[in-house]
C-alpha positions as CSV (number, residue, x, y, z in Angstrom):
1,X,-184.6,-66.4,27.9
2,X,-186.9,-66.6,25.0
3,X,-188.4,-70.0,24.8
4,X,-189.0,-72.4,28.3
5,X,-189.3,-76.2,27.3
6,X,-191.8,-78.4,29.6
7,X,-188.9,-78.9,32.1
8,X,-188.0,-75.6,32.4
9,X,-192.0,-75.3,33.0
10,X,-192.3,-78.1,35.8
11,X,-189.2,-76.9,37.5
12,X,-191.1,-73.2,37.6
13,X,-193.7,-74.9,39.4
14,X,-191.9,-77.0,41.6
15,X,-189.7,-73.7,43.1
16,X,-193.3,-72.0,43.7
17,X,-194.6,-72.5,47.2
18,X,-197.1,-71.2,49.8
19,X,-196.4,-68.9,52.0
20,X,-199.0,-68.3,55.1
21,X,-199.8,-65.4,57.2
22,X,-202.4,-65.1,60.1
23,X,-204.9,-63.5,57.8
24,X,-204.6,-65.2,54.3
25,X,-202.7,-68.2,51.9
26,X,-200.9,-66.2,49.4
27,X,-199.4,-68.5,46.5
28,X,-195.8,-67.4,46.1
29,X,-193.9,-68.0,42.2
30,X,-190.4,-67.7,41.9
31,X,-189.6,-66.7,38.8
32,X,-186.0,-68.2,37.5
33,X,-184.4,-66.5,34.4
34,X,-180.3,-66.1,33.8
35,X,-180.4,-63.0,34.9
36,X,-182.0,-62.2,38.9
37,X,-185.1,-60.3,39.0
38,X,-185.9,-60.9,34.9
39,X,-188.8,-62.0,34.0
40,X,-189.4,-65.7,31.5
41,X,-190.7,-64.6,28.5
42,X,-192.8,-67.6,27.0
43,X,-193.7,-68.6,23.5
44,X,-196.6,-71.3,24.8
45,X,-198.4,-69.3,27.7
46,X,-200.8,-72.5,28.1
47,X,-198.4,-73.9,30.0
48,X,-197.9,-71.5,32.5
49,X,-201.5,-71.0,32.9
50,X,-202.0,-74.6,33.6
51,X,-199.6,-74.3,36.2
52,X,-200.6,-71.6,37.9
53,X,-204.5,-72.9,38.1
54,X,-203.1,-75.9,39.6
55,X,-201.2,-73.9,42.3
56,X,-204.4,-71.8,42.7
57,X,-206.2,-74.9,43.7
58,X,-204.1,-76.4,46.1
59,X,-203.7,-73.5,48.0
60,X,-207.7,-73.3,47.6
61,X,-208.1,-76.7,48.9
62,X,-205.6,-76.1,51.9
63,X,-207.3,-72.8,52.8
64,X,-210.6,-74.6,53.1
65,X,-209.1,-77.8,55.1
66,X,-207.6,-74.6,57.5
67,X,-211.1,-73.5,58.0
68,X,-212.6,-76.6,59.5
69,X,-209.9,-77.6,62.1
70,X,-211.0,-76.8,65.6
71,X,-207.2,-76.8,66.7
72,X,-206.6,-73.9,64.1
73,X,-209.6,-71.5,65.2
74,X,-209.2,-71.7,69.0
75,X,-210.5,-68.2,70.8
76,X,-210.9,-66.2,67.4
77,X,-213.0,-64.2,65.1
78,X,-211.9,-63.9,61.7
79,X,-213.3,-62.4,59.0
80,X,-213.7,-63.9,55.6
81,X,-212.2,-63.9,52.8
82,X,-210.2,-61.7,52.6
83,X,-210.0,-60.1,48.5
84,X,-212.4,-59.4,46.0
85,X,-211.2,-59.9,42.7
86,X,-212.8,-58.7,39.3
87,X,-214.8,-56.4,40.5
88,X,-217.1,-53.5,39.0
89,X,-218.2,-50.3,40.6
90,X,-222.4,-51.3,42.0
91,X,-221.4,-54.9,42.8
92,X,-222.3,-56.8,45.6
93,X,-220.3,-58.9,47.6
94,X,-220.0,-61.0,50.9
95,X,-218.1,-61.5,53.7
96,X,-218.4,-63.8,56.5
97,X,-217.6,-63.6,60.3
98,X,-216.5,-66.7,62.3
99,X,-216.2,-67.3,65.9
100,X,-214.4,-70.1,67.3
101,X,-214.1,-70.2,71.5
102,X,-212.7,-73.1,73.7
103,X,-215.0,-71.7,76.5
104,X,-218.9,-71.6,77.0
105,X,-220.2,-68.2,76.2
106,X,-223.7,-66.2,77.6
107,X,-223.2,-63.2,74.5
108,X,-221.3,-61.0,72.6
109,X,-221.0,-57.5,70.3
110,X,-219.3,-56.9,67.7
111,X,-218.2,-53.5,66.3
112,X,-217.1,-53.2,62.4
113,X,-215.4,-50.0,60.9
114,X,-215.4,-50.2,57.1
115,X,-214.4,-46.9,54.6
116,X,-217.4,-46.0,53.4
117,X,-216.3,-43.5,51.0
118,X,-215.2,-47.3,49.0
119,X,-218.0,-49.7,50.1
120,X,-221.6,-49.4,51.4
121,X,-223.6,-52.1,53.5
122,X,-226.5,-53.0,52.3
123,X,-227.0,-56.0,55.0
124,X,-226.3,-57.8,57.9
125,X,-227.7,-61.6,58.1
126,X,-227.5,-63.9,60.9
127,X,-226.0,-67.2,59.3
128,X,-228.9,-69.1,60.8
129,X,-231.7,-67.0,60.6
130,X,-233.1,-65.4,63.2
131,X,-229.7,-66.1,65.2
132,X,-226.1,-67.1,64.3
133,X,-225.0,-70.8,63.9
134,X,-223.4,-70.7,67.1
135,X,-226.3,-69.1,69.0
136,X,-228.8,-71.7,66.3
137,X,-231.2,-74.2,69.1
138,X,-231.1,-71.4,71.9
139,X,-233.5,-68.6,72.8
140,X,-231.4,-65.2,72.2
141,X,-231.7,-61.8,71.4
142,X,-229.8,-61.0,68.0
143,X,-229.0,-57.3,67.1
144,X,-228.3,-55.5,64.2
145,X,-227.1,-51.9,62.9
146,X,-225.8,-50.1,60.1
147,X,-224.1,-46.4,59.7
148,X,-222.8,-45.9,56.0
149,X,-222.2,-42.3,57.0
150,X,-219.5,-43.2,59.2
151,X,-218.8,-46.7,57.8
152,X,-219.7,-48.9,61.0
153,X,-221.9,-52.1,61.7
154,X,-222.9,-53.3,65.0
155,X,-224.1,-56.9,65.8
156,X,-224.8,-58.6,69.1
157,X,-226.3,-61.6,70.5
158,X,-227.3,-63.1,73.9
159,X,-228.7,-65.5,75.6
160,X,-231.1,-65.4,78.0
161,X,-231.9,-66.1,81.5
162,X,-229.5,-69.3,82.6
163,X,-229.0,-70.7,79.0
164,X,-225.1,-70.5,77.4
165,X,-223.6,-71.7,74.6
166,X,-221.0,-74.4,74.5
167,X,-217.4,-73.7,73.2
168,X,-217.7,-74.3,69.1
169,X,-216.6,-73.1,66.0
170,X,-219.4,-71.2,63.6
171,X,-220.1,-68.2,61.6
172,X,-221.8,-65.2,62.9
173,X,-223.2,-63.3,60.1
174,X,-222.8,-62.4,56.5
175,X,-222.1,-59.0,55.6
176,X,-223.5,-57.9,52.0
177,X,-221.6,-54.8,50.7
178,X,-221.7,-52.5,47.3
179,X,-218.9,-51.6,45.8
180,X,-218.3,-47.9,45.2
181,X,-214.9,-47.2,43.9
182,X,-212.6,-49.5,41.9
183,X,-209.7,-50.2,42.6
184,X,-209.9,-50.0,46.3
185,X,-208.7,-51.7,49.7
186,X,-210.0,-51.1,52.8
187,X,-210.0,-53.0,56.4
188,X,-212.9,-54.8,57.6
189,X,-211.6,-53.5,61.0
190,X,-212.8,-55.3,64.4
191,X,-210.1,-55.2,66.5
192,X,-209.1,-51.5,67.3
193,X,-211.9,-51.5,69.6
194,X,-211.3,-55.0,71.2
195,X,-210.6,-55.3,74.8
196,X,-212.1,-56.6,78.1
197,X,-212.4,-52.9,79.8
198,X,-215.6,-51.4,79.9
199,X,-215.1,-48.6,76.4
200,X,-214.3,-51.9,74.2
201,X,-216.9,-52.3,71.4
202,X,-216.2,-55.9,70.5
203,X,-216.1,-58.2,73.4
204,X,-217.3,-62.1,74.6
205,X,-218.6,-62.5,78.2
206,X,-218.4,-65.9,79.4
207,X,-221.4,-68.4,80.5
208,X,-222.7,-66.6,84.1
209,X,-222.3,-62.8,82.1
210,X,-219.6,-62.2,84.6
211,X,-216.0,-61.3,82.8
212,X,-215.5,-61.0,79.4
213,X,-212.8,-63.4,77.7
214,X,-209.8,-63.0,76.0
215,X,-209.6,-64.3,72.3
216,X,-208.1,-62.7,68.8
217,X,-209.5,-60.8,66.7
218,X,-208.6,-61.1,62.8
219,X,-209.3,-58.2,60.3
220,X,-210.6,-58.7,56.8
221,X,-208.9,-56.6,54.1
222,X,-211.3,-56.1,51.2
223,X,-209.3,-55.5,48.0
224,X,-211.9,-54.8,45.9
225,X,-210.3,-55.1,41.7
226,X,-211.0,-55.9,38.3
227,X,-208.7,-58.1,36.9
228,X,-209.5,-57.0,33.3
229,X,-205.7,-54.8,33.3
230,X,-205.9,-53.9,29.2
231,X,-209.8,-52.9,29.8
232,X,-210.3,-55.4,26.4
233,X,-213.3,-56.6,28.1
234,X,-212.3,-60.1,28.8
235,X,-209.7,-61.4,31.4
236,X,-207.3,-63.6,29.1
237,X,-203.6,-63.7,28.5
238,X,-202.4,-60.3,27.4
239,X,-203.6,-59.8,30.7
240,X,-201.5,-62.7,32.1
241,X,-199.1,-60.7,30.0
242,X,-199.3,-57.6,31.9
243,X,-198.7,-59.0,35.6
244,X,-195.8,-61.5,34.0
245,X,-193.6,-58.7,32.5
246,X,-193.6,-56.5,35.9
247,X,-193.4,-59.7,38.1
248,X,-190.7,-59.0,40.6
249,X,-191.5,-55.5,40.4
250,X,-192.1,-52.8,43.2
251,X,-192.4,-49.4,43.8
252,X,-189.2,-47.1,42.2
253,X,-188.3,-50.4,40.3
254,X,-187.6,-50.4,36.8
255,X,-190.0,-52.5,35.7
256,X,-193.1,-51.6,38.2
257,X,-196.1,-50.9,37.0
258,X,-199.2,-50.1,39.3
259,X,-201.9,-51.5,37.3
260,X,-200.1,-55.4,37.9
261,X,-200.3,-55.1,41.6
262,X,-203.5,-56.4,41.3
263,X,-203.9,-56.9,45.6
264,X,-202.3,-53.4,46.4
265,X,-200.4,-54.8,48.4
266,X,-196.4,-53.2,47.0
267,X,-195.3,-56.0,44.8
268,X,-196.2,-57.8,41.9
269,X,-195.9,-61.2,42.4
270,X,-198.0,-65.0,42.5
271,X,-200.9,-63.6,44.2
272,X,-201.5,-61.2,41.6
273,X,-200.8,-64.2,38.7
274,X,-203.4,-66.2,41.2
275,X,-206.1,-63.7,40.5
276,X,-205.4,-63.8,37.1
277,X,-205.6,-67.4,36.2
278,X,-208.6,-67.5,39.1
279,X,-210.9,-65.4,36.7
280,X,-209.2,-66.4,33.5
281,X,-211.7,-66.6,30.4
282,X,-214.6,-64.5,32.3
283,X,-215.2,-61.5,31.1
284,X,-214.7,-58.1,33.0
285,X,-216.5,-57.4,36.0
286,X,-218.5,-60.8,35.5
């Protein structure tokens, strides 16, 4: 298929949709050619572009709705977001952790493993200063500390005396990290050690400090990337190009090629367009 008309274009879009996992909105593109599995060649890449950014929005706007529903975040901690994209080796980057609990809560610790031969942490911040926004208006202790050696971050809080805080949804902290190798993925890890017996790492303990409480923990999976594919400097359409031609594509495919899977994560496919058309017309590393 050599040339798509605006039809062809709209119906592209139209068989596109999103797809959701526990940890991430991933835009999904189904790309429709005579032939399964080929890949539309277009004359007028505008069009496509347009398309995709409008996709990329969406899914933008209903990650962010996700965010701030109390129904969606009962008895978790996430962390946030989950990919850097167009990335350089020395830049910084953050990440946020949120806590959302249908029960009143005296304190908690949190443990972090990170691969530090791939990121370093440069900082931990309480979100509202000298405590978290869910701890913000009470007298706690807040805790902090760093190993890049072994790539792991500790952070506690507590209240004290007879003081608790109220089931809410807030964020924790924000984590500032450097990156060290491109391309690279690595999990924010905070669950391996969660559990309510006494070795567990990452635990709640409810209002009187008497049992700790169940909730779920969610990993982060820093994909740290430049989008810049051809290395031309600039992310524009022959890198567009790039991802497009091995769409569909996976490992021992005819047509795969590593440096399209953008996310690492096996398959070349709309999230990897998304972070395309995300950092379109920037230049590399910017």
């Amino acid at each position: 298929m050599e040339h798509c008309s605006i039809t062809d274009l709209l119906m592209f879009a139209y068989r596109g949709f999103l797809q959701k996992t526990d940890n991430q909105i991933a835009v999904i593109l189904w790309v429709c050619s005579e032939r399964e599995g080929e890949v539309i060649r277009m004359k007028n890449m505008k069009y496509l572009l347009v398309i995709i950014l409008g996709i990329v929005i969406i899914t933008s706007s209903f990650a962010s709705t996700k965010m701030v529903k109390g129904d969606e975040w009962d008895d978790t901690m996430k962390v946030l977001p989950r990919t850097v994209g167009n990335g350089c080796v020395g830049q910084m980057f953050n990440v946020t952790v949120f806590l959302s609990m249908t029960e009143n809560i005296f304190s908690y610790q949190v443990k972090m493993h990170f691969n530090s031969t791939q990121l370093n942490c440069t900082g931990v911040a309480f979100t509202a200063g000298l405590t978290s926004e869910y701890f913000s208006g009470h007298t706690a202790i807040a805790l902090t500390f760093i190993n890049n050696t072994e790539g792991i971050i500790l952070f506690f809080e507590s209240c004290i005396a007879t003081d608790s805080i109220v089931g809410t949804a807030a964020t924790l902290v924000h984590i500032t990290f450097q990156i060290l190798q491109i391309p690279s993925k690595t999990v924010l890890d905070i669950s391996s050690e969660y559990g309510t017996n006494s070795t567990a790492k990452t635990w709640i303990y409810n209002q009187d400090a008497s049992a700790r409480l169940q909730f779920t923990p969610y990993n982060g999976i820093c994909i740290c990337c430049s989008i810049d594919l051809d290395h031309d400097g600039v992310i524009d359409g022959s890198d567009l190009s790039i991802v497009a031609r091995a769409f569909g594509s996976y490992p021992e495919h005819p047509r795969w090629n590593p440096i399209a899977d953008i996310n690492m994560d096996g398959i070349v496919d709309g999230g990897d367009l998304a972070l395309v058309a995300k950092y379109f017309g920037q230049k590399a590393g910017g």
